[in-house]
Phi, psi and omega in degrees: 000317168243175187239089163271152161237164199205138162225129178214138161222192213255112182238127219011248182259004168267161141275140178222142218216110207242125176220157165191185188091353210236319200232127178062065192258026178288326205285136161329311183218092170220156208192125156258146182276141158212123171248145173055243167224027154295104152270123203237144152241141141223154199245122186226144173213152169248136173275165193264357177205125201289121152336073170020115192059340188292143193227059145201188184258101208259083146282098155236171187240152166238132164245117181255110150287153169250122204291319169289356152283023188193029169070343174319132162267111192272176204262177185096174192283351193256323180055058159213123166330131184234254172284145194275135193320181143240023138296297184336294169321281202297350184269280172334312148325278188318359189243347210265306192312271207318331176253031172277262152020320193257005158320147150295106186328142185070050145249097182244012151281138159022041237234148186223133180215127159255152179219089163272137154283112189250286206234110157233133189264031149090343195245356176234110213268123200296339184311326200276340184285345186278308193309312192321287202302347205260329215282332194271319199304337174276323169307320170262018164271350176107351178300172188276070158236138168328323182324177036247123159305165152199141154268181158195186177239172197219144170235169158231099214200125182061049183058007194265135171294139170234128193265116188055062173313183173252148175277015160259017161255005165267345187247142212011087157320290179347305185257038154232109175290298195346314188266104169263270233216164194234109205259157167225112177244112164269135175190169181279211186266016160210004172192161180284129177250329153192155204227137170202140203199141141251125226211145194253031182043083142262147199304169175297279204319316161272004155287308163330306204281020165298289202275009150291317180279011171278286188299337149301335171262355166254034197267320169320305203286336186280317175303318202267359182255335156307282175336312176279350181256347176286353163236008166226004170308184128305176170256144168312162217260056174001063177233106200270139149296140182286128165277126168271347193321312136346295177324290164332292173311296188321309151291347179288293191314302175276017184207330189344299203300306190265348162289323120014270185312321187301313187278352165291337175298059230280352168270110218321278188289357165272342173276332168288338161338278184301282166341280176306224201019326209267339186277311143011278167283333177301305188320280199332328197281346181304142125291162184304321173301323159310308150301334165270356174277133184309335180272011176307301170330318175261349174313314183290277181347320179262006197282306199319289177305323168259014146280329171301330204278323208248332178283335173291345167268337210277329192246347204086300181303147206229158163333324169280338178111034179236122176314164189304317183255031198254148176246171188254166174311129196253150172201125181233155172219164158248191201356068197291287211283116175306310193279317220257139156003286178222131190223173176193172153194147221222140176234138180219137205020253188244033149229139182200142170210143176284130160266087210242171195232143167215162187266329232309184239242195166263025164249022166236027147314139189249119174284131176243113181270093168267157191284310180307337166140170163277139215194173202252085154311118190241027165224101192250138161205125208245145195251146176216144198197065199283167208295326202288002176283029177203355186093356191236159202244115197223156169322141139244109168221230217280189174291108167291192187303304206302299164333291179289331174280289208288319168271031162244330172327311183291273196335287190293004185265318183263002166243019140331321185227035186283155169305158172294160185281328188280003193241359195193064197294029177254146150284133194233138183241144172214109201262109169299093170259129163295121191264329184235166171198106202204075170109118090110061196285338176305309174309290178316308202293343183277305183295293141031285173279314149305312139309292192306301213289345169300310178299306170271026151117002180300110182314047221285132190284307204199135201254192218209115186261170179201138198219134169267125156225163193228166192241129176241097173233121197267149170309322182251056171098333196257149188241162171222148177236139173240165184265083177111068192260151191256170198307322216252017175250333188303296179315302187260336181292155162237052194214167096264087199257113185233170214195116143237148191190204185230167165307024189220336184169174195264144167253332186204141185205135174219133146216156219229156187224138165276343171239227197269046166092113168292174182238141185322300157023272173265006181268292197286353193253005161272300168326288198296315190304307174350296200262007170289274191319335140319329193247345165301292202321296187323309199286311146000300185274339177307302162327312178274347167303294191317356187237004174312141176296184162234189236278119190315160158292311168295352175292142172281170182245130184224151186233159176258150170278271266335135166237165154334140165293310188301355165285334200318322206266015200246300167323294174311293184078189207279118158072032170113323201306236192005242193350278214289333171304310182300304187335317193253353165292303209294293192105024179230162200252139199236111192255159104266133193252160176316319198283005194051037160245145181243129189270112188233113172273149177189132164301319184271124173306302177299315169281355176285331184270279187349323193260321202288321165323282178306315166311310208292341189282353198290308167296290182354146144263140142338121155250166163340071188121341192255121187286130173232157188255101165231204202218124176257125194306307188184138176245143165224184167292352186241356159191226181201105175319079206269101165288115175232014183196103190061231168267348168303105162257155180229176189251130172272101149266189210296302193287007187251351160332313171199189190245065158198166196278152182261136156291307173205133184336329183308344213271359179235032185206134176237149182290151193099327194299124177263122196196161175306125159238152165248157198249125189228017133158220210199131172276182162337283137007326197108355239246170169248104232249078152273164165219161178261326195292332189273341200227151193289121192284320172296355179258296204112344200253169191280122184310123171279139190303141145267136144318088194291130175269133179281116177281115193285103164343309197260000000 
């Protein structure tokens, strides 16, 4: 009943074990992956004909975790998977850059790659495995792809490459110094295809040597998806590229001159103006069989790319006037925004975005419900990029992929160099909104976010810049690395190499490649042009640090504690009482973690002591030997009872009262009366052993003895 193909080889310290033949076999392409005891299926299907007119290529990937895959229910009122995650999200992207690229140029069906999460096992992290399974189910389905890809992930530690760490030595890198980075790379059996990374300012060179040792260890994995495909593909998918060549020649002809002049233009909306005018006039110059041909688009499309392309290896000079290694004029300011904690806003040519920062407290932590357990984030950064940052008047709504892979990009470029949570107990939110945009708005928000949050006040290790470069690879070989890339460099160009770090090392590196893969080469020689523009930017930023505010007024103010864990529950008290009592004496926010540090927030310095007062009497022991200030409580005949330490009362006796004899403690003592004591141990029992007599009742300090004078005899 089934034709299974079932492949494995030994891959670091796992087996990873490729089947197919068995499960969805309806599906164009489908393979389950198992590293260890993660298991991924993906499912690939095509349409067999492309959609009237269309003129792109509509690949999309969905990556599904399954809360049963890691034995889980999930939470919320449907106790169902719902809107997709932003592990999800970010998985997807990541599976999506790399085989985009390696379609056959002019393949404009359809393509659908599913990724289910079936089984994890807490030690391997399924993106990769996911990535795996997406790349063989498109090598057998017969589609026009280029492949097969494999990826993998890299750690570093103590200078050593690490191949698929685990994933508890990846999550919140920050707070494991061991651990600088978690690196993710895909490529084929001869060149690197995308780089995705969080990095703890590692050198250019040891970021280089990542992603050689990335690409050298997926290379087995590629062999074995070869294998598997030499016994189970499909037959190829009968798809010839449309030849346009006629088509071309035609656009060429007719528009060349003044698409030329257009791109010559260097301010972003008079040149897409003139560029749509130029694209106009080609129609215009057309015939009706010509306008209707489905290739037109890219016919205007590749006239575009080899003017922008060829004039910039041929001449140096880029569209804007700038040399190749030139960054455009930067201008940062801070504290724009009266109200918020920390703001900046940072322009750099025809991008720019504000950036604000806010402080909070630890109940505006975002609990994150993961297949590995739930778990806290106190650093959230959110990227936003409404139409009117580009001139266009477009929907608006919640945040798409793009939105979330480009404000993680930014997370990971800043929190490399956040404070430790004990040394610096806030949740820090950092909002981008872009206003303008033209080339490489995540790097502003990574410069940005820096400026702010450096503006309220955040102790920042360092501060932290970020640079987009692009890449121009000519058929024969000849090249451009460019600095600073602009939209229509982006667009038509075959590199998106962005690169952020401090003057000391890279924190973050993403690249996205358009053709077959780069050569180490231009990879090191894009790292060093990087980081000169890096440290232009950095000096840049610098300027607007020296005018930073300081730590907002409107900020809360929060101080930290620790007590015993086995005190936690004396702090809480029965059902809570004790806490809401300090809340409402104090006026202050009070957090406690299992772990017994307490957080206590306020704008006002007095109610932040008030609460740290009231908790210390709860935990403090009374020591030995120590004068305290109480309150008497209750009289009996035989002393008087004093709260002199929290809720702790001790017994005064009758004779430790004064230094003369009492008929009965009333007569120099009433309940309320406040007065001194010193503790002067604990009996058998336990009991508590105060006196009055001993201590100055109007100081407070301990009565000094008279001195007996010794009578001399002789």
């Amino acid at each position: 009943m089934f034709n299974e193909v079932k492949k494995s080889i030994q891959w670091g310290e796992e087996t990873l074990t490729l089947e197919t033949g068995k499960v969805a076999r309806q599906a164009d392409g489908s393979v389950i992956a198992t590293l260890g005891e993660t298991s991924v299926m993906a499912n690939v299907t095509f349409a067999k004909q492309p959609k009237p007119g269309q003129d792109f290529f509509p690949l999309t990937v969905h990556y599904q975790e399954k809360y049963y895959a890691a034995g889980k229910v999930p939470g919320g009122f449907f106790k169902r998977e719902a809107r997709p995650t932003e592990k999800e999200t970010l998985t997807a992207r990541l599976i999506d850059r790399p085989i985009r690229p390696l379609f056959v140029e002019g393949f404009k069906n359809e393509v659908l790659v599913m990724c289910t999460v079936l089984s994890h096992d807490l030690v391997n992290d399924p993106d990769i495995v996911a990535m795996i399974a997406a790349s063989a189910a498109l090598t057998i389905s017969g589609a026009p792809f280029m492949g097969p890809i494999a990826g993998c992930r890299v750690g570093f530690e103590d200078g050593d490459y690490i191949l698929n760490p685990m994933v508890e030595d990846m999550h919140e890198l920050r707070n494991n110094p061991d651990q600088r980075l978690d690196l993710v790379v895909a490529g084929t059996k001869d060149a690197v295809m995308m780089v995705e990374s969080e990095a703890y300012e590692l050198t250019e060179d040891e970021m280089l040597g990542a992603v050689t040792f990335a690409h050298e260890q997926i290379q087995p994995v590629i062999d074995l998806i070869i294998s598997l495909a030499e016994e189970s593909a499909k037959e190829p998918f009968d798809f010839q590229p449309p030849d346009y060549a006629d088509l071309y020649a035609a656009v060429k002809a007719a528009g060349e001159e003044q698409m030329r002049a257009a791109f010559a233009i260097t301010d972003k909306q008079e040149r897409t103006t003139a560029v749509a005018a130029a694209r106009e006039a080609i129609k215009e110059a057309l015939s009706e069989e010509q306008l209707e041909d489905a290739n037109l688009g890219s016919a205007m499309k590749k006239l575009e790319a080899s003017i922008l392309r060829g004039d910039v290896v041929k001449t140096g000079k880029r569209i804007d006037g700038r040399a190749l290694d030139t960054v455009r004029p930067i201008v940062c300011e801070t504290g724009l925004l009266p109200r918020t904690h920390g703001s900046a806003l940072f322009t750099r040519g025809e991008t720019q975005g504000l950036v604000v920062t806010t402080l909070g407290t630890g109940d505006d932590e975002q609990m994150i419900d993961a297949l590995q357990g739930t778990y806290r984030s106190n650093f959230l950064l959110h990227y936003n990029f409404p139409p009117y940052s580009v001139g266009e008047a477009g929907r608006v709504g919640p945040p798409g992929r793009r939105e979330i892979g480009h404000g993680k990009l930014a997370w990971r470029a800043l929190q490399a160099v956040l404070p430790a949570a004990t040394d610096f107990p806030y949740t820090v939110r950092v909002v981008s909104e872009i206003t303008e945009s033209n080339g490489s708005s995540s790097m502003a928000s990574v410069c940005g976010g820096s400026l702010s949050m450096m503006d309220a006040g955040v102790p920042l290790k360092a501060p932290v810049a970020g640079v987009a470069m692009g890449l121009i690879l000519e058929e024969d070989g000849s090249y451009a690395v460019l600095t600073d890339i602009l939209g229509d460099e982006d667009h038509l160009g075959d590199m998106d190499f962005k690169v952020a770090g401090t003057e000391n090392g890279i924190t973050s590196l993403q690249m996205d490649i358009k053709v077959a893969g780069i050569t180490p080469e231009i990879m090191k020689k894009a790292l060093a042009q990087a980081k000169e523009g890096r440290l232009h930017i950095l000096g840049e930023m610098n300027k607007a640090l020296s005018e930073a505010g300081d730590f907002s007024i409107h900020a809360p103010r929060i101080e930290t504690m620790q007590v015993p864990t086995d005190k936690i529950r004396e702090v809480i008290g029965s059902g809570g009482k004790v806490i809401r009592e300090i809340v409402e004496v104090s006026g202050a926010k009070v957090d406690i973690n299992d772990d017994g540090v307490i957080k206590i927030a306020s704008p006002n310095n007095e109610s932040i002591q008030k609460a740290y007062d009231m908790i210390h009497a709860i935990v403090a022991e009374p020591e030995e030997g120590a004068i305290y200030k109480g309150t008497v409580v209750k009289i009996v005949d035989f002393g008087a009872f004093v709260n002199f330490f929290g809720k702790r009362d001790g017994l005064v006796h009758v004779s430790q009262i004064e230094n003369r004899r009492l008929n009965h403690p009333s007569d120099v003592l009433k309940e309320g009366q406040e007065v001194w004591v010193k503790l002067l141990g604990f009996d058998d029992r336990g009991k508590v052993r105060l006196s009055m007599k001993v201590v100055d009742q109007e100081t407070g300090e301990e009565a000094k003895k008279e001195e007996k004078k010794d009578k001399d005899d002789d």
